[in-house]
LUMGU-480894 format. One record per residue (C-alpha): residue number from 1; x, y negated, z. Coordinates in nm, 2 decimals, always signed. Layout:
BEGIN
[NUM, [X, Y, Z]]
...
END
This chain:
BEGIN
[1, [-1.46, +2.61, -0.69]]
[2, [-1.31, +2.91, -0.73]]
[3, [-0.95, +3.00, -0.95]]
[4, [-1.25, +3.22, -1.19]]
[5, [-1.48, +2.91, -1.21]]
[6, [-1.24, +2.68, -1.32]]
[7, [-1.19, +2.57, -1.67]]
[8, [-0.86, +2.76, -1.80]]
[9, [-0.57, +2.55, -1.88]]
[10, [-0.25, +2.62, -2.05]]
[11, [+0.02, +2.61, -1.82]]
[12, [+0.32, +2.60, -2.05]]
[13, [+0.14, +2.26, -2.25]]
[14, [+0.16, +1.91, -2.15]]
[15, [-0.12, +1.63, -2.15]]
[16, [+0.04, +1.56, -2.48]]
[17, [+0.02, +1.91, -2.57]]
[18, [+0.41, +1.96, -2.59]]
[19, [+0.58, +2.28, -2.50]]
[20, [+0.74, +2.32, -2.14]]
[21, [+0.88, +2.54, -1.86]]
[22, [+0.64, +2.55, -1.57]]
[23, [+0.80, +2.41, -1.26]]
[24, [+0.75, +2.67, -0.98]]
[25, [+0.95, +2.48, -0.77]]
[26, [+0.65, +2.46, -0.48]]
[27, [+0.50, +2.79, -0.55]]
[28, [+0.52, +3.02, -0.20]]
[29, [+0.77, +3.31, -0.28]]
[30, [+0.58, +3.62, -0.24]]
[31, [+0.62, +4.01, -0.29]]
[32, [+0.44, +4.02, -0.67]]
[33, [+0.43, +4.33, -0.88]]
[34, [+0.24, +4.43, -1.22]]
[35, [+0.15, +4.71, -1.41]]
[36, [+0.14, +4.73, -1.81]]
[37, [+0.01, +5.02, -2.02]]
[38, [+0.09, +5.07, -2.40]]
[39, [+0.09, +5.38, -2.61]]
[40, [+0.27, +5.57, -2.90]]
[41, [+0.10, +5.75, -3.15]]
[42, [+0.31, +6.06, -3.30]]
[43, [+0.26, +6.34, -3.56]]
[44, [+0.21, +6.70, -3.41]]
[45, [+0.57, +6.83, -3.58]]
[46, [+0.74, +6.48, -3.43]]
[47, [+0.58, +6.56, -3.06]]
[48, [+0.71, +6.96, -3.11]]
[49, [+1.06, +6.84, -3.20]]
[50, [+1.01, +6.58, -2.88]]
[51, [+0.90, +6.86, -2.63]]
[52, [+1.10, +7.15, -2.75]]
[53, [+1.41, +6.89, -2.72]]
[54, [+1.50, +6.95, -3.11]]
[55, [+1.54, +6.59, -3.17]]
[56, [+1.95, +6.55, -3.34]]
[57, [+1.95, +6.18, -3.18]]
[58, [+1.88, +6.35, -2.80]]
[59, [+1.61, +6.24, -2.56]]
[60, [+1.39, +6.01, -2.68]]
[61, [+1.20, +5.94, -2.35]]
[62, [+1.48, +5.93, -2.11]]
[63, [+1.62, +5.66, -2.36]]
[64, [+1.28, +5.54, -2.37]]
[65, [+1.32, +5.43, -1.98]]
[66, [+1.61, +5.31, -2.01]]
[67, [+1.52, +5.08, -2.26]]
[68, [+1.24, +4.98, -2.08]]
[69, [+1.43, +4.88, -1.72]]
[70, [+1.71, +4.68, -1.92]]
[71, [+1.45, +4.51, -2.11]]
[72, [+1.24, +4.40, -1.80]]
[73, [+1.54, +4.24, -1.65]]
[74, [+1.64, +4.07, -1.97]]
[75, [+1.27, +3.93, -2.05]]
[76, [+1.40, +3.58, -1.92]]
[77, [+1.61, +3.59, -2.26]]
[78, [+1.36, +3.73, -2.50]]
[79, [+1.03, +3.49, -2.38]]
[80, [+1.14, +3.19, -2.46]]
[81, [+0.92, +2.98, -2.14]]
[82, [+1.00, +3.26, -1.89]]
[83, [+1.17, +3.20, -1.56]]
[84, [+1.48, +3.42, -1.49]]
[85, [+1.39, +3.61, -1.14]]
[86, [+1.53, +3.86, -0.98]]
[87, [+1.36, +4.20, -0.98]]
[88, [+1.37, +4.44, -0.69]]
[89, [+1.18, +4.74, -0.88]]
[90, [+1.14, +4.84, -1.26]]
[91, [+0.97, +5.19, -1.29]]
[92, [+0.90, +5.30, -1.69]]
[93, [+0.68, +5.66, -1.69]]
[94, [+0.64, +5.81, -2.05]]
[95, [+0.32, +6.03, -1.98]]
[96, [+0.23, +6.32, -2.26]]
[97, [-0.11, +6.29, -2.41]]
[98, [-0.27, +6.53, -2.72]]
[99, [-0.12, +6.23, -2.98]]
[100, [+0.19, +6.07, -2.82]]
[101, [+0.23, +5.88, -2.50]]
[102, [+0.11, +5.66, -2.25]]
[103, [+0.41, +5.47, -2.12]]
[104, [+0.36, +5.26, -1.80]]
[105, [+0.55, +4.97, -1.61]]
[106, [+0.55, +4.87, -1.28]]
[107, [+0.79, +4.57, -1.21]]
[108, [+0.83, +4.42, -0.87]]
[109, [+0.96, +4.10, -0.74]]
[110, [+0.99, +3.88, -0.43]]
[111, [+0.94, +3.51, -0.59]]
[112, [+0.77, +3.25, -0.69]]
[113, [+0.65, +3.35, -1.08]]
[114, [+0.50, +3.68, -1.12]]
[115, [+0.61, +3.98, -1.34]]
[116, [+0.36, +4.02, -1.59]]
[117, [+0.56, +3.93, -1.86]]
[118, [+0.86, +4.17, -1.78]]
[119, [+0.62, +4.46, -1.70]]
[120, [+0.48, +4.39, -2.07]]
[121, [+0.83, +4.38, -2.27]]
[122, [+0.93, +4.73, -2.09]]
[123, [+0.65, +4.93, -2.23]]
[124, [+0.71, +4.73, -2.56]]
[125, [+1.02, +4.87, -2.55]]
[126, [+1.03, +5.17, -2.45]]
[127, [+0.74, +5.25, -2.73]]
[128, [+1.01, +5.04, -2.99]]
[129, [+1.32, +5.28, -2.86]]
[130, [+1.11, +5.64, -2.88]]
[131, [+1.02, +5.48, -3.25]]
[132, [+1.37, +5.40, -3.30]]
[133, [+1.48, +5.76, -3.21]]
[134, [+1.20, +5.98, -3.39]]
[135, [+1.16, +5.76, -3.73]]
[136, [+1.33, +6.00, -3.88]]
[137, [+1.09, +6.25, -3.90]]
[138, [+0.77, +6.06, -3.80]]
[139, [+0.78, +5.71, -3.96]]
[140, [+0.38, +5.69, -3.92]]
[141, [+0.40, +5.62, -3.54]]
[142, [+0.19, +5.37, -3.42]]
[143, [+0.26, +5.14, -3.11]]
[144, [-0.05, +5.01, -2.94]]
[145, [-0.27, +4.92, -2.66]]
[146, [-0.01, +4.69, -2.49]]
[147, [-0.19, +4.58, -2.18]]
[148, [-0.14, +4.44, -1.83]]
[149, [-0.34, +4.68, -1.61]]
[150, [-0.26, +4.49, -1.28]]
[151, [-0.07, +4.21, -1.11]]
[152, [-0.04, +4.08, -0.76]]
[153, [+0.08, +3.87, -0.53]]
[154, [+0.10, +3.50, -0.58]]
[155, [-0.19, +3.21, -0.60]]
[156, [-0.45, +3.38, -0.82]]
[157, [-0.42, +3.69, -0.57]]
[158, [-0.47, +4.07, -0.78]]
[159, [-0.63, +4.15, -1.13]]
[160, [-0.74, +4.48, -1.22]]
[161, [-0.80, +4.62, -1.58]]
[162, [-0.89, +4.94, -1.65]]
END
C-alpha cells in the first residue's frame, strides 16, 4: 500500500485524541525544501506610490523579504507543535502582477521534519509587512492564496501543486 492509499491520520493527535509533538527522533535526515505561494491585492494609486518608490515609510518589498527570512527561522516559535530546525536557505521573491504581488518562499533544510510550515509563515509575512507599510493609503488590500506549491525530501518523497 502506498503513502497515497493509506488512510490519512493526524500526526500531531494521540489514540486518545490529545495534542502532541511528533517525535522525529528515527526519521533519516535528508536535504528537504518547500515552496509556498500567497498574494497581495493592492489599489492602482497604492502599487504607483510602491513602484515609483513614493511610499514615506520606504520600501515596502525589500522589508517585505526581510520579514519573510526572519519569520521562517522563527516559525518554531509562532506554530505551536513545530520542531525548531535549522535552515540552510530562506529565499522570499515579491513578483509584480496587474493587482499586487505574488510573493514566493523557498526554505531549505538538512533534517529530519520538513519545511512546509516555515516556507508558509514567510509569505504570510511578508504579504502582513507590505500591508503593514502601505495601510496608509490602501487599507482595502487583500492577502490571499497562501499555498504550498512544493515540498521535498523526506518519507513521503515530492508534492507538486500548481
Amino acid at each position: 500500500m502506498t503513502d497515497h492509499e493509506r488512510k490519512p491520520e493526524l500526526s500531531h493527535v494521540d489514540p486518545e485524541g490529545r495534542v502532541r509533538m511528533v517525535d522525529v527522533a528515527e526519521k533519516a535526515v535528508t536535504v528537504r525544501e518547500a515552496v509556498a505561494r500567497g498574494m497581495i491585492r493592492i489599489s492602482a494609486a497604492a502599487l504607483k506610490l510602491i513602484r515609483t518608490r513614493a511610499l514615506s515609510k520606504g520600501d515596502p518589498l525589500q522589508a517585505a523579504r526581510i520579514a519573510g527570512i526572519m519569520a521562517a527561522k522563527r516559525t518554531a516559535d509562532l506554530i505551536p507543535l513545530c520542531h525548531p530546525i535549522p535552515l540552510s536557505q530562506v529565499e522570499v521573491d515579491l513578483r509584480p502582477c496587474d493587482d499586487g504581488y505574488e510573493i514566493e518562499a523557498r526554505v531549505k533544510t538538512t533534517a529530519q521534519t520538513g519545511v512546509e510550515m516555515e516556507a508558509l509563515v514567510a509569505v504570510t509575512m511578508a504579504a502582513l509587512t507590505v500591508y503593514d507599510m502601505v495601510k496608509a493609503v490602501d487599507r482595502s488590500m487583500v492577502i490571499g492564496e497562501v499555498r504550498l506549491i512544493k515540498k521535498s525530501g523526506g518519507r513521503s518523497g515530492t508534492f507538486t501543486q500548481g
